[in-house]
PDB file of N, CA, C and O in Angstrom:
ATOM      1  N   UNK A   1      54.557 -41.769 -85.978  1.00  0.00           N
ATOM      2  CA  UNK A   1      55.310 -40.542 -85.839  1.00  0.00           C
ATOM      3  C   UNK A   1      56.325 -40.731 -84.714  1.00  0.00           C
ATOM      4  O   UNK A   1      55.988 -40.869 -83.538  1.00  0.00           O
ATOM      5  N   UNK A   2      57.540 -40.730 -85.128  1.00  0.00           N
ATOM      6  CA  UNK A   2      58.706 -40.370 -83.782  1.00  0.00           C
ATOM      7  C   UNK A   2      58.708 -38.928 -83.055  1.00  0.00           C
ATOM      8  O   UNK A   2      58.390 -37.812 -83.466  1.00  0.00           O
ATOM      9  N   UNK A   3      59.166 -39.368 -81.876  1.00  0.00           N
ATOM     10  CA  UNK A   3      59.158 -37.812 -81.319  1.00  0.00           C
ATOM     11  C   UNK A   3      61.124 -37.482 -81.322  1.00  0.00           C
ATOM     12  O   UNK A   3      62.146 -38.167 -81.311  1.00  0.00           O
ATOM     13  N   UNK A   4      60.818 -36.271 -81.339  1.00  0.00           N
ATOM     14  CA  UNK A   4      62.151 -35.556 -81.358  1.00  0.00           C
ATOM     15  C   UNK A   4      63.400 -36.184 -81.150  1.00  0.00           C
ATOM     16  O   UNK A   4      64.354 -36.113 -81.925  1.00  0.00           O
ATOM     17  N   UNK A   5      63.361 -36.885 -79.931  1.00  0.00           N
ATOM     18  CA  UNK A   5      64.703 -37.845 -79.714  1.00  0.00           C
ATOM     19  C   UNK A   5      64.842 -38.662 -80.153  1.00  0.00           C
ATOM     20  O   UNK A   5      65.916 -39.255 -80.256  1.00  0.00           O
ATOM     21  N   UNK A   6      63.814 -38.979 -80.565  1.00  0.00           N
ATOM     22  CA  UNK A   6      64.343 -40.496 -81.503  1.00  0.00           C
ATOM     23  C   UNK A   6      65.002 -39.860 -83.332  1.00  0.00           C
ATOM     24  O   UNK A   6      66.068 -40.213 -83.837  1.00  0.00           O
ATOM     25  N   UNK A   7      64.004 -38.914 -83.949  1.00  0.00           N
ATOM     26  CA  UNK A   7      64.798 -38.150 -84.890  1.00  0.00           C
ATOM     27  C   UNK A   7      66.202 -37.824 -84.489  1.00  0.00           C
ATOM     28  O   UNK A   7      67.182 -37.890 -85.231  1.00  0.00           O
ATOM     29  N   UNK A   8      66.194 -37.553 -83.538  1.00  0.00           N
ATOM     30  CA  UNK A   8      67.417 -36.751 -83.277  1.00  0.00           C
ATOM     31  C   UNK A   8      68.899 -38.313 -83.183  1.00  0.00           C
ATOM     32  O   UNK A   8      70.024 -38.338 -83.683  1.00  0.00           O
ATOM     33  N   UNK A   9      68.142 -39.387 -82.310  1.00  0.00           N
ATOM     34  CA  UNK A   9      69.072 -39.919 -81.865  1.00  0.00           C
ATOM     35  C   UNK A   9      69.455 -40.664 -83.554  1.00  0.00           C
ATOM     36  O   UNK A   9      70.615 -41.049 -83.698  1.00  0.00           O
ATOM     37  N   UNK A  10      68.621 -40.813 -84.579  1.00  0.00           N
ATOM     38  CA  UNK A  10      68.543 -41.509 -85.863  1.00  0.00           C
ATOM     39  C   UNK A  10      69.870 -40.557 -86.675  1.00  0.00           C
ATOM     40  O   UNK A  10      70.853 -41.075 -87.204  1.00  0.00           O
ATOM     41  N   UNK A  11      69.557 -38.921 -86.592  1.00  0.00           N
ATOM     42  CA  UNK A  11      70.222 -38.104 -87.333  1.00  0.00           C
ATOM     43  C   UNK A  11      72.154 -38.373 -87.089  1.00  0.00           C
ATOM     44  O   UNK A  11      73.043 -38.579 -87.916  1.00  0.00           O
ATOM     45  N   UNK A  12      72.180 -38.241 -85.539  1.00  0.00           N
ATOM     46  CA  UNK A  12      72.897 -38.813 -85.136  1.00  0.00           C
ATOM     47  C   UNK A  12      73.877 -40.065 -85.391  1.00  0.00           C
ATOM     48  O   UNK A  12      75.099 -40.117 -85.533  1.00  0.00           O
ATOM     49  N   UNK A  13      72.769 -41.162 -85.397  1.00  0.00           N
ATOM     50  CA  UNK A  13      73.617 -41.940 -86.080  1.00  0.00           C
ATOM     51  C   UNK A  13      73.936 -41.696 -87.337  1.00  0.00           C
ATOM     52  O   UNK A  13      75.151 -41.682 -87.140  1.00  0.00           O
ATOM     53  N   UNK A  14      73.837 -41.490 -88.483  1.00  0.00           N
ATOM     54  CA  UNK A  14      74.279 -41.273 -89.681  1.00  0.00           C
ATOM     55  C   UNK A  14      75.196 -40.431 -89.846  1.00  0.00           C
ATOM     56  O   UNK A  14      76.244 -40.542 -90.483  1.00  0.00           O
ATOM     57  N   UNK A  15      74.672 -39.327 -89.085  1.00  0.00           N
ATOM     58  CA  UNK A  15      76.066 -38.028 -89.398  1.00  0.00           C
ATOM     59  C   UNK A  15      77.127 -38.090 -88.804  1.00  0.00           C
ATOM     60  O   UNK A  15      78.217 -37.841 -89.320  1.00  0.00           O
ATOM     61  N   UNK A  16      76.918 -38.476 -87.488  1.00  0.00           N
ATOM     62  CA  UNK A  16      78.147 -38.356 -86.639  1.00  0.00           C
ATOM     63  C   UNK A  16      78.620 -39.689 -86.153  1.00  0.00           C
ATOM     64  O   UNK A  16      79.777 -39.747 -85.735  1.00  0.00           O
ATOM     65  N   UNK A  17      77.801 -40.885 -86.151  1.00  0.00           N
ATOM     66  CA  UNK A  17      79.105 -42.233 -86.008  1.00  0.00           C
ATOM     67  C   UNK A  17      79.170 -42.898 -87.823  1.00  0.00           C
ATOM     68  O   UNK A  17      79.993 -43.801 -87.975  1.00  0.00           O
ATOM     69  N   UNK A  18      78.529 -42.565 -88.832  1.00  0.00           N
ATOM     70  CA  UNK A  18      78.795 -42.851 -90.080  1.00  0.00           C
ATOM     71  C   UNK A  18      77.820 -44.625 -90.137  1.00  0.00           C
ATOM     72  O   UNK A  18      78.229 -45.670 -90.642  1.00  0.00           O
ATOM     73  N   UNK A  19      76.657 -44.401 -89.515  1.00  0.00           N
ATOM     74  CA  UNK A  19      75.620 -45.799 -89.537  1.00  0.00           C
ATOM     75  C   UNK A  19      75.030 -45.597 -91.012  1.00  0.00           C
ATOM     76  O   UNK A  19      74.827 -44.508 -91.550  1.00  0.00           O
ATOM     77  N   UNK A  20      74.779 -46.949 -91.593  1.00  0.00           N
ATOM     78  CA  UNK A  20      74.394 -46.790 -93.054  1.00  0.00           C
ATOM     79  C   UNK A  20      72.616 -46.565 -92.674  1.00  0.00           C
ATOM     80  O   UNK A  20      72.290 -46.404 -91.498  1.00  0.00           O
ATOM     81  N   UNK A  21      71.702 -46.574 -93.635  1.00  0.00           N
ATOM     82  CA  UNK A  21      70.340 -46.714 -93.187  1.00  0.00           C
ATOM     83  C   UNK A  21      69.833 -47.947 -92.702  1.00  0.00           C
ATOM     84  O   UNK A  21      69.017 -48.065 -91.788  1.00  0.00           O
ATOM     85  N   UNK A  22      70.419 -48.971 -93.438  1.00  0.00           N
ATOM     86  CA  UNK A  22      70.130 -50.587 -93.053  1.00  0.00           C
ATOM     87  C   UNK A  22      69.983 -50.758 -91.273  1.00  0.00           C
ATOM     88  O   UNK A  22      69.100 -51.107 -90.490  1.00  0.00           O
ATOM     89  N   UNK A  23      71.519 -50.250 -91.182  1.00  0.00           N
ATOM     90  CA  UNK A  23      72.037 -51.007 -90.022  1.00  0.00           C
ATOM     91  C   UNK A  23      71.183 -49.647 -88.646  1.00  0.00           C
ATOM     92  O   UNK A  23      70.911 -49.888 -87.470  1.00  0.00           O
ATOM     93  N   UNK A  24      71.015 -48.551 -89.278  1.00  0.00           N
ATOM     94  CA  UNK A  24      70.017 -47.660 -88.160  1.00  0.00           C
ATOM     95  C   UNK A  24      68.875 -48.016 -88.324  1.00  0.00           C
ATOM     96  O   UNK A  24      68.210 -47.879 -87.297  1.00  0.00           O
ATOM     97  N   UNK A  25      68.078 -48.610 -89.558  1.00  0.00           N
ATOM     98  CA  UNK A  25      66.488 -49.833 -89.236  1.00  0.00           C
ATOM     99  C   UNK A  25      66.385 -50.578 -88.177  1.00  0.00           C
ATOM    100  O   UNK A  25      65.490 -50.663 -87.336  1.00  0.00           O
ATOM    101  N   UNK A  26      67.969 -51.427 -88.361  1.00  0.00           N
ATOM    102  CA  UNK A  26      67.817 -52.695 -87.227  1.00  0.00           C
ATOM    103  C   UNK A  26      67.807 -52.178 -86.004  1.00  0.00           C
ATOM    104  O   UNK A  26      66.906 -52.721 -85.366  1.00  0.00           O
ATOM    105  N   UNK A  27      68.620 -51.050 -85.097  1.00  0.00           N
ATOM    106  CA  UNK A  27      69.089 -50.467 -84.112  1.00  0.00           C
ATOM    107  C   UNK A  27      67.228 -50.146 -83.108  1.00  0.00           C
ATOM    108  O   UNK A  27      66.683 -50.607 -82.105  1.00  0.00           O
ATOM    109  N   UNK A  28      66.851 -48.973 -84.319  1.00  0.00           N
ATOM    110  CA  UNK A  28      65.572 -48.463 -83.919  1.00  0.00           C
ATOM    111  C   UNK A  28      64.517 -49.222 -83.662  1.00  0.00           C
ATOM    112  O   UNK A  28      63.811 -49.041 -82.669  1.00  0.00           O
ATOM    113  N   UNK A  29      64.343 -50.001 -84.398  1.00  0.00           N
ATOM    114  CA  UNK A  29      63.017 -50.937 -84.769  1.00  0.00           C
ATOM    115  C   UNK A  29      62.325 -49.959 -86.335  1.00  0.00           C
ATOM    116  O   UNK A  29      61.138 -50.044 -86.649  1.00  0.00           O
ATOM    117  N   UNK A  30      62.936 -49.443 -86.809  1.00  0.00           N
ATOM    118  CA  UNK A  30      61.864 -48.469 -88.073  1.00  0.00           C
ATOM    119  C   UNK A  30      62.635 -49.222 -89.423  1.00  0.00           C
ATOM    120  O   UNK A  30      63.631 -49.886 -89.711  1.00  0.00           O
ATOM    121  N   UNK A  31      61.496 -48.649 -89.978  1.00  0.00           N
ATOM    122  CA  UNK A  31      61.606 -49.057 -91.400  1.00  0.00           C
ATOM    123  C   UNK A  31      62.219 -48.303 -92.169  1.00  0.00           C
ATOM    124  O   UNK A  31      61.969 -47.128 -91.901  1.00  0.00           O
ATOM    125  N   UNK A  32      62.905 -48.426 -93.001  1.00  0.00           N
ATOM    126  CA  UNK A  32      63.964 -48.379 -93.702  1.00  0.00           C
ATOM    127  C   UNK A  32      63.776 -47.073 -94.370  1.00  0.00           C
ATOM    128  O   UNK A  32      64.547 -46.128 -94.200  1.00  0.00           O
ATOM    129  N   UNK A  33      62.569 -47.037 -95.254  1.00  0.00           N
ATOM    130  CA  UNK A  33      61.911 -45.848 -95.573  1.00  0.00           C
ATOM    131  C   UNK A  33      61.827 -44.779 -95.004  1.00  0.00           C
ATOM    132  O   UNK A  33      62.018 -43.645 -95.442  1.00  0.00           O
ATOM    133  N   UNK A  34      61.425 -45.258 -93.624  1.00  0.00           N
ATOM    134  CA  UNK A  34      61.082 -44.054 -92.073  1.00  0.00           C
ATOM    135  C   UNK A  34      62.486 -43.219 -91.796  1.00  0.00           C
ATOM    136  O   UNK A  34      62.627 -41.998 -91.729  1.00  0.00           O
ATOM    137  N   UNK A  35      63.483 -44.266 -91.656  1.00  0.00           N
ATOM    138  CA  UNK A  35      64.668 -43.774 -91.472  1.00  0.00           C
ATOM    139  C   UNK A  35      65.401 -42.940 -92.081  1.00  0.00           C
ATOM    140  O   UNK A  35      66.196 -42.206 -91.496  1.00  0.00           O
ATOM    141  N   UNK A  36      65.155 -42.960 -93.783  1.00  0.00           N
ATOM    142  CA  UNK A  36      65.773 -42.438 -94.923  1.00  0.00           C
ATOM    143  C   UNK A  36      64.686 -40.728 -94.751  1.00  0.00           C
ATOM    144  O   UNK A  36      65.089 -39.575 -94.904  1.00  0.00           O
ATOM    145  N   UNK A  37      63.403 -41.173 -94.426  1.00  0.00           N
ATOM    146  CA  UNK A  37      62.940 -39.685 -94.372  1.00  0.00           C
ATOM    147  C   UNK A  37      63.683 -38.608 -93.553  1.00  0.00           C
ATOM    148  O   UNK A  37      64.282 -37.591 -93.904  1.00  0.00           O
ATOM    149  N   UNK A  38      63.424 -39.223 -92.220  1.00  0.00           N
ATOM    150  CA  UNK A  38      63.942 -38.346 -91.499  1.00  0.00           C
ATOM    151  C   UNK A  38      65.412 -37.901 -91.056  1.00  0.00           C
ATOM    152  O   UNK A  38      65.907 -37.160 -90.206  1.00  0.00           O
ATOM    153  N   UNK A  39      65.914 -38.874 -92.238  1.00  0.00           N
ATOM    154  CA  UNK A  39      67.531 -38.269 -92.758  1.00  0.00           C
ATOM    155  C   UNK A  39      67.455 -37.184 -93.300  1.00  0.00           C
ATOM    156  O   UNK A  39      67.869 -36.096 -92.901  1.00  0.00           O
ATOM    157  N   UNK A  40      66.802 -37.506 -94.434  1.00  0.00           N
ATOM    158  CA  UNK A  40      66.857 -36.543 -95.595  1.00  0.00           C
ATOM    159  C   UNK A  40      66.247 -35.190 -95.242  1.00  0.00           C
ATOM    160  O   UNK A  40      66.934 -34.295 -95.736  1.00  0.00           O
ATOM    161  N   UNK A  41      65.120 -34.692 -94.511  1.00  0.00           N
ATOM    162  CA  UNK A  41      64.554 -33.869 -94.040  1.00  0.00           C
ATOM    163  C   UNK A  41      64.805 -32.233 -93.045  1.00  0.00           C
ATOM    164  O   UNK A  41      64.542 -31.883 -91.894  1.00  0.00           O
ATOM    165  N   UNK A  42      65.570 -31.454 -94.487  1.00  0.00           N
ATOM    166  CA  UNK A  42      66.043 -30.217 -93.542  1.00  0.00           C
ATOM    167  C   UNK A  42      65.006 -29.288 -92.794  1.00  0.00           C
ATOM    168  O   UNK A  42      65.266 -28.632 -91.786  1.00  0.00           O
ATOM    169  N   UNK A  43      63.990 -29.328 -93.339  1.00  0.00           N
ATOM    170  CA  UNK A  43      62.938 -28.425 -92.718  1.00  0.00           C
ATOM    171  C   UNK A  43      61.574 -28.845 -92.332  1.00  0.00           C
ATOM    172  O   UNK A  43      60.779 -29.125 -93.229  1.00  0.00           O
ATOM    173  N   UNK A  44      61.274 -28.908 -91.275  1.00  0.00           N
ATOM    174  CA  UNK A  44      60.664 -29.509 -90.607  1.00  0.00           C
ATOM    175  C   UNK A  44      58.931 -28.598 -90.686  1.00  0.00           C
ATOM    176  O   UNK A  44      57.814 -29.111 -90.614  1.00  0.00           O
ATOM    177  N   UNK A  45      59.220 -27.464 -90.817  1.00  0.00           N
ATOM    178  CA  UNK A  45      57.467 -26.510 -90.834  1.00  0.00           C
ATOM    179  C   UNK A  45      57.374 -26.684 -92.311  1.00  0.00           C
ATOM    180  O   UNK A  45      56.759 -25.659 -92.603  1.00  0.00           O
ATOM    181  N   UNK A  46      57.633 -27.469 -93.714  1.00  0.00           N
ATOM    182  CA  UNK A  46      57.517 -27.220 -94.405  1.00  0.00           C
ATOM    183  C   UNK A  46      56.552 -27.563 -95.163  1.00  0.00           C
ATOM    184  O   UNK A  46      56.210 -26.887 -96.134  1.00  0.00           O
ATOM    185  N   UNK A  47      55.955 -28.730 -94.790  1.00  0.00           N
ATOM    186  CA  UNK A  47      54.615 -29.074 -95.380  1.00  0.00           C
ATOM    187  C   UNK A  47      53.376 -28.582 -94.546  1.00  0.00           C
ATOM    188  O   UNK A  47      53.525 -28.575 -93.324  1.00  0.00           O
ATOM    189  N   UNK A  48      52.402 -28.248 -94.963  1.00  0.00           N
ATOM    190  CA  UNK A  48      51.484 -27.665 -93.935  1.00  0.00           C
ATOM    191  C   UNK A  48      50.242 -28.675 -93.721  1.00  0.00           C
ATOM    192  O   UNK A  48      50.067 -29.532 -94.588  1.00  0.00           O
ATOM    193  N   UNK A  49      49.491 -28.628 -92.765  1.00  0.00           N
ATOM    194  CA  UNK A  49      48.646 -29.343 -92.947  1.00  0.00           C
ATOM    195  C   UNK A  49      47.681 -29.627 -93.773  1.00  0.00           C
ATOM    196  O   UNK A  49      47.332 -28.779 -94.594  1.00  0.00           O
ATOM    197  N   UNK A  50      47.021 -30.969 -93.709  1.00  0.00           N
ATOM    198  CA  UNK A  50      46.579 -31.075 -95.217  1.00  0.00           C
ATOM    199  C   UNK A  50      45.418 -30.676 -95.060  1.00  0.00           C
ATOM    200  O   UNK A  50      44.942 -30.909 -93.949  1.00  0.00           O
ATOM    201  N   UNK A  51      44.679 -30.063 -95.902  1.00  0.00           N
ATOM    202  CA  UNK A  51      43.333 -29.923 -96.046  1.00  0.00           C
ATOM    203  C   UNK A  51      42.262 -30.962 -95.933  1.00  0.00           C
ATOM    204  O   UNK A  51      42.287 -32.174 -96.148  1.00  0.00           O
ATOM    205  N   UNK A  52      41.241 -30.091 -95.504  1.00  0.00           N
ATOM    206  CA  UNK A  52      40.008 -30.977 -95.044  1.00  0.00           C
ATOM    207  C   UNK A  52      39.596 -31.558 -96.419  1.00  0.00           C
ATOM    208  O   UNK A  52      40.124 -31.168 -97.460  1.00  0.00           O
ATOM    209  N   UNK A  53      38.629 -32.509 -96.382  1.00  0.00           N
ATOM    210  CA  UNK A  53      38.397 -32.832 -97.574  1.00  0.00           C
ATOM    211  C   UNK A  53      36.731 -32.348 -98.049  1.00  0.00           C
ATOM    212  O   UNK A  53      35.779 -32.523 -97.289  1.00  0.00           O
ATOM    213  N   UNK A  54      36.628 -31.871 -99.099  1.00  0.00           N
ATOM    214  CA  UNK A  54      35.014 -31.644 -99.266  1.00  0.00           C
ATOM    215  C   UNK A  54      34.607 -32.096-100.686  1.00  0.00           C
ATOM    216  O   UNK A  54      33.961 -31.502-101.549  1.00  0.00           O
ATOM    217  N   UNK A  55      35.254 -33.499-100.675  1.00  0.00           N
ATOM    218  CA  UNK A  55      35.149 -34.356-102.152  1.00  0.00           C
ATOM    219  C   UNK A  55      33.531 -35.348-101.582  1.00  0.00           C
ATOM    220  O   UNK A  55      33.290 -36.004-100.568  1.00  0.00           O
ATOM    221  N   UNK A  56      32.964 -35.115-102.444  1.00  0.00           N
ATOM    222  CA  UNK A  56      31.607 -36.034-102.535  1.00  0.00           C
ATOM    223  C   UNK A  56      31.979 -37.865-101.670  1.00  0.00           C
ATOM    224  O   UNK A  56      32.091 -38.854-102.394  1.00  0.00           O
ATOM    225  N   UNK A  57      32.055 -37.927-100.795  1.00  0.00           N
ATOM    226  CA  UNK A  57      32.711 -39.749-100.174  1.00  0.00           C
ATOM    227  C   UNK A  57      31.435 -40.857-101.103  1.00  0.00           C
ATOM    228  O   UNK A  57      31.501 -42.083-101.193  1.00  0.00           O
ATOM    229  N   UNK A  58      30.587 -40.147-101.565  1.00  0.00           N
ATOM    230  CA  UNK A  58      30.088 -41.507-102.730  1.00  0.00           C
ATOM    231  C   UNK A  58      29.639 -41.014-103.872  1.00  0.00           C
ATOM    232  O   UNK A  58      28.544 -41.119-104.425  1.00  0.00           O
ATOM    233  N   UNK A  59      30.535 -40.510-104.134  1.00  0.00           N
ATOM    234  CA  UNK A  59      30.126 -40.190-105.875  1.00  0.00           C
ATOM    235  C   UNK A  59      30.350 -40.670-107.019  1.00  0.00           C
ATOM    236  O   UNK A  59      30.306 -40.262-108.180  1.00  0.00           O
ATOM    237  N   UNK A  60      30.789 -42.328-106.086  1.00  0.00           N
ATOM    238  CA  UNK A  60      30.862 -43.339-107.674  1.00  0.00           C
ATOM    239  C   UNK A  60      29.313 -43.730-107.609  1.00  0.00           C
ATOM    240  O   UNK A  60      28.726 -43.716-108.691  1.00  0.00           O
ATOM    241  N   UNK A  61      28.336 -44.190-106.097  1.00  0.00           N
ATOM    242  CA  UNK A  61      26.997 -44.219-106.617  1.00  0.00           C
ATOM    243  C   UNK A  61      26.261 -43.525-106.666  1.00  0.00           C
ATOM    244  O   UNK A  61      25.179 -44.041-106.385  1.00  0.00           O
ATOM    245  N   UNK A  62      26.183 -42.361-106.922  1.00  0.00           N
ATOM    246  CA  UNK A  62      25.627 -41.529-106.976  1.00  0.00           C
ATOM    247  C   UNK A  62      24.862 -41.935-108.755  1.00  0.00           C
ATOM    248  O   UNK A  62      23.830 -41.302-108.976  1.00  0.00           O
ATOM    249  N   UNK A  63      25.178 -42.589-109.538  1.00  0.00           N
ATOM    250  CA  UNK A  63      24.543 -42.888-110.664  1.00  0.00           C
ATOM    251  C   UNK A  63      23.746 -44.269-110.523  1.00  0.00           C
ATOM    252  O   UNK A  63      23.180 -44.732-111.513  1.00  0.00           O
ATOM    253  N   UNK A  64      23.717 -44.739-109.635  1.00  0.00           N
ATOM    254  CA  UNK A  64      22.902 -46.308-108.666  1.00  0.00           C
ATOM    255  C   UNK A  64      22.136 -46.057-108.105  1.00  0.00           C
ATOM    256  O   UNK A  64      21.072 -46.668-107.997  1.00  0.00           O
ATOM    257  N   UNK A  65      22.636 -44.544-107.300  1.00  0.00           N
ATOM    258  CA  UNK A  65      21.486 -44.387-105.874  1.00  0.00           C
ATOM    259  C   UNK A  65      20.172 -44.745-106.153  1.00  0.00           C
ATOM    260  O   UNK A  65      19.580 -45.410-105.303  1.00  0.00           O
ATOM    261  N   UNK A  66      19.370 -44.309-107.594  1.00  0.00           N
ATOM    262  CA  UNK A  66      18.007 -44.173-107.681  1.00  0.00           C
ATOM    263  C   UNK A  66      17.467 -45.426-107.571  1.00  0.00           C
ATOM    264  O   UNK A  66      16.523 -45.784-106.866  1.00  0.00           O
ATOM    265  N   UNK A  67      18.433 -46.341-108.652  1.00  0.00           N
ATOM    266  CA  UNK A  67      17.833 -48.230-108.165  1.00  0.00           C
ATOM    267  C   UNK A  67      18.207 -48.659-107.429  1.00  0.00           C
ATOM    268  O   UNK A  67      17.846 -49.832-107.342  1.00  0.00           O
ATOM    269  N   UNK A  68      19.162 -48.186-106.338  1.00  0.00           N
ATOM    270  CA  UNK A  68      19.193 -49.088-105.279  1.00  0.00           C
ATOM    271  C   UNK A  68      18.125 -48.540-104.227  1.00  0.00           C
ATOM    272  O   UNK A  68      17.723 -49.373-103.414  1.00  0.00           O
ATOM    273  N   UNK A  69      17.541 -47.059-104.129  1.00  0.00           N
ATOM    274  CA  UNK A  69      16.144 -46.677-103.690  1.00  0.00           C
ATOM    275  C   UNK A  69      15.302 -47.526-103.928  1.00  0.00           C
ATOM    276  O   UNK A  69      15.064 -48.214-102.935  1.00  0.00           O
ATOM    277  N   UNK A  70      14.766 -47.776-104.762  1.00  0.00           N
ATOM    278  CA  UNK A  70      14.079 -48.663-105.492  1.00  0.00           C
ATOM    279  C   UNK A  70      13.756 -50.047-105.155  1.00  0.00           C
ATOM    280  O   UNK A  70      12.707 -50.689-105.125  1.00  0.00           O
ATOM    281  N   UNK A  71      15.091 -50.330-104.889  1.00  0.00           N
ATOM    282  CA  UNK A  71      15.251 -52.049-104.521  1.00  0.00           C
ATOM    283  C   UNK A  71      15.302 -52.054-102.906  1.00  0.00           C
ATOM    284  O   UNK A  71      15.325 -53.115-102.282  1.00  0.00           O
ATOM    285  N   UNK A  72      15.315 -51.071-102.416  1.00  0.00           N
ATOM    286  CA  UNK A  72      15.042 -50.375-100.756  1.00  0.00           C
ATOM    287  C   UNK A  72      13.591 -50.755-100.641  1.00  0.00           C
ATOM    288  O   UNK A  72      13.036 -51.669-100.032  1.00  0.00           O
ATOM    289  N   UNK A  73      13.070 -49.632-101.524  1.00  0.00           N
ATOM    290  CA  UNK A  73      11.354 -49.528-101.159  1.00  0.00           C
ATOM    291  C   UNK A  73      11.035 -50.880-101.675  1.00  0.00           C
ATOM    292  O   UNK A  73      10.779 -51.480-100.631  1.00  0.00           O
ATOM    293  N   UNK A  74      10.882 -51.802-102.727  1.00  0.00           N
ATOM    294  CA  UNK A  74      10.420 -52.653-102.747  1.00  0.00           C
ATOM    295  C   UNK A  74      10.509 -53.609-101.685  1.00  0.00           C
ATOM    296  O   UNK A  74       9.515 -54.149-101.201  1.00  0.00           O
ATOM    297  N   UNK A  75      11.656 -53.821-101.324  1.00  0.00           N
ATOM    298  CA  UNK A  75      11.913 -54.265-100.383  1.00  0.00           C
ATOM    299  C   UNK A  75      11.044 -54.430 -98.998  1.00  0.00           C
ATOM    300  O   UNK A  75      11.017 -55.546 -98.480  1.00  0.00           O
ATOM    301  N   UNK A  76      10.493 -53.586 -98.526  1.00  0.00           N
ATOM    302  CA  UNK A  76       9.746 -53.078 -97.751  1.00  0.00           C
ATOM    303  C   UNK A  76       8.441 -53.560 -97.742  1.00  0.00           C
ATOM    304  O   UNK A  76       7.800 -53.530 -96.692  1.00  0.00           O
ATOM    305  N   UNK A  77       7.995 -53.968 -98.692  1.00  0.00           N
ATOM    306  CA  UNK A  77       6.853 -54.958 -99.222  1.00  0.00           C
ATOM    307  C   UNK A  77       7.467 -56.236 -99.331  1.00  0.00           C
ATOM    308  O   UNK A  77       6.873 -56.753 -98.385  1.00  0.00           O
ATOM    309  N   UNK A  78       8.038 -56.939 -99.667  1.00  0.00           N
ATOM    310  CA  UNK A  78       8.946 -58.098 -99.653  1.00  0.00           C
ATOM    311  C   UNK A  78       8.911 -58.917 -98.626  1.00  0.00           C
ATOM    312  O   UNK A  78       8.950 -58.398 -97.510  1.00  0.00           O
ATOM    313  N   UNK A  79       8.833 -60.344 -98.730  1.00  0.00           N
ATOM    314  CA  UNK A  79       8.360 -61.222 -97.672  1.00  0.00           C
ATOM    315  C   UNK A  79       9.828 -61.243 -96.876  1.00  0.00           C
ATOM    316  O   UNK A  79      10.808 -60.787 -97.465  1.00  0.00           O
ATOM    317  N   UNK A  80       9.963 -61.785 -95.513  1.00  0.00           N
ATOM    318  CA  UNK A  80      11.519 -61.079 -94.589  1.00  0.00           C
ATOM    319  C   UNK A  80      12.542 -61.959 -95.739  1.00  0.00           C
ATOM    320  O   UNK A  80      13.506 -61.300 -96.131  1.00  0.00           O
ATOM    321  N   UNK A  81      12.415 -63.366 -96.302  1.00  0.00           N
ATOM    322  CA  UNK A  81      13.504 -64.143 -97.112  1.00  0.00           C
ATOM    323  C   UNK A  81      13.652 -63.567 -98.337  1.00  0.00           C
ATOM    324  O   UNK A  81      14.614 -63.931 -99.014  1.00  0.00           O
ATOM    325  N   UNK A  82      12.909 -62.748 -98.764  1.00  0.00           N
ATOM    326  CA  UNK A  82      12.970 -62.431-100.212  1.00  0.00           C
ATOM    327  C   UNK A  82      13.881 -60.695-100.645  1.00  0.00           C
ATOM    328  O   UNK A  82      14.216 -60.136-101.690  1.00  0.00           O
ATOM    329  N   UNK A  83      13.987 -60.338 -98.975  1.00  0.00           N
ATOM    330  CA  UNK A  83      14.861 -59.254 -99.131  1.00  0.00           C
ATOM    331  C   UNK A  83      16.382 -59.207 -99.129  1.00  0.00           C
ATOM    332  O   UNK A  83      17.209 -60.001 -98.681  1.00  0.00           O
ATOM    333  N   UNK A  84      16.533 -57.791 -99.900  1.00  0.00           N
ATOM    334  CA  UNK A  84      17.877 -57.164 -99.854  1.00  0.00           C
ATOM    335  C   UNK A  84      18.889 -56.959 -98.409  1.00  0.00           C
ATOM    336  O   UNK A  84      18.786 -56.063 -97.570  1.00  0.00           O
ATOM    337  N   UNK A  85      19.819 -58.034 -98.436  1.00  0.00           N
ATOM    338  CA  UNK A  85      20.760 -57.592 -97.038  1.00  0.00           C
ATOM    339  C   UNK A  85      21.891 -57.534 -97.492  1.00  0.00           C
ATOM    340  O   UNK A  85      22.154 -57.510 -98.694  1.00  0.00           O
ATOM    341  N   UNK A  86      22.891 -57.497 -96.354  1.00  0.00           N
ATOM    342  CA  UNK A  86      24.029 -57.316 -96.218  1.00  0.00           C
ATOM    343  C   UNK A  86      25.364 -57.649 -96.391  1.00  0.00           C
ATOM    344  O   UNK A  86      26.480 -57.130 -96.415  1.00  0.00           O
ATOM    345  N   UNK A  87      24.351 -59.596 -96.594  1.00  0.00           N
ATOM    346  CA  UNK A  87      25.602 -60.556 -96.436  1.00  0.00           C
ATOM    347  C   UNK A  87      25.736 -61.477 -98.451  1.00  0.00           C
ATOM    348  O   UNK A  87      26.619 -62.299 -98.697  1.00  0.00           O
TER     349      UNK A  87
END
C-alpha cells in the first residue's frame, strides 16, 4: 500500500508533466499494474472492507476426516516406525 504522497506524487506525474505508465514504474520503484491503479482511481471510499470470512477452511476433507481418524487411532497402537507422520 502507498501512502498519500506517493499517490499523489504518481497522479502528478501523468497528469501534469504527461509521464507514460512505463516510465512512472521506473521513477517509483512500482509495478506497472500498481501505477495504472492508482491512475485510474477517482474514488477512493469506494470499496468497503471486505468481509470476514465464515466459509468452512476444510471442507474439502471433511469427506476423509472419518479415515484419516481412523488411521490416527490406529496409529496409536502402532509400533513408533510403523506410524503415520508428516514427512
Amino acid at each position: 500500500m502507498l501512502t498519500m504522497t506517493q499517490i499523489d506524487s504518481i497522479r502528478k506525474m501523468y497528469y501534469e508533466q504527461g509521464k507514460n505508465i512505463s516510465e512512472i514504474s521506473k521513477i517509483t520503484e512500482n509495478d506497472r499494474k500498481t501505477v495504472r491503479n492508482y491512475i485510474g482511481k477517482d474514488d477512493w471510499n469506494s470499496s468497503p472492507p471486505p468481509a470476514p470470512g465464515t466459509k468452512d477452511k476444510y471442507a474439502k476433507l471433511n469427506s476423509y476426516k472419518a479415515e484419516i481418524d481412523s488411521w490416527l487411532e490406529e496409529d496409536k497402537h502402532a509400533k513408533r516406525k510403523q506410524r503415520h507422520n508428516a514427512s
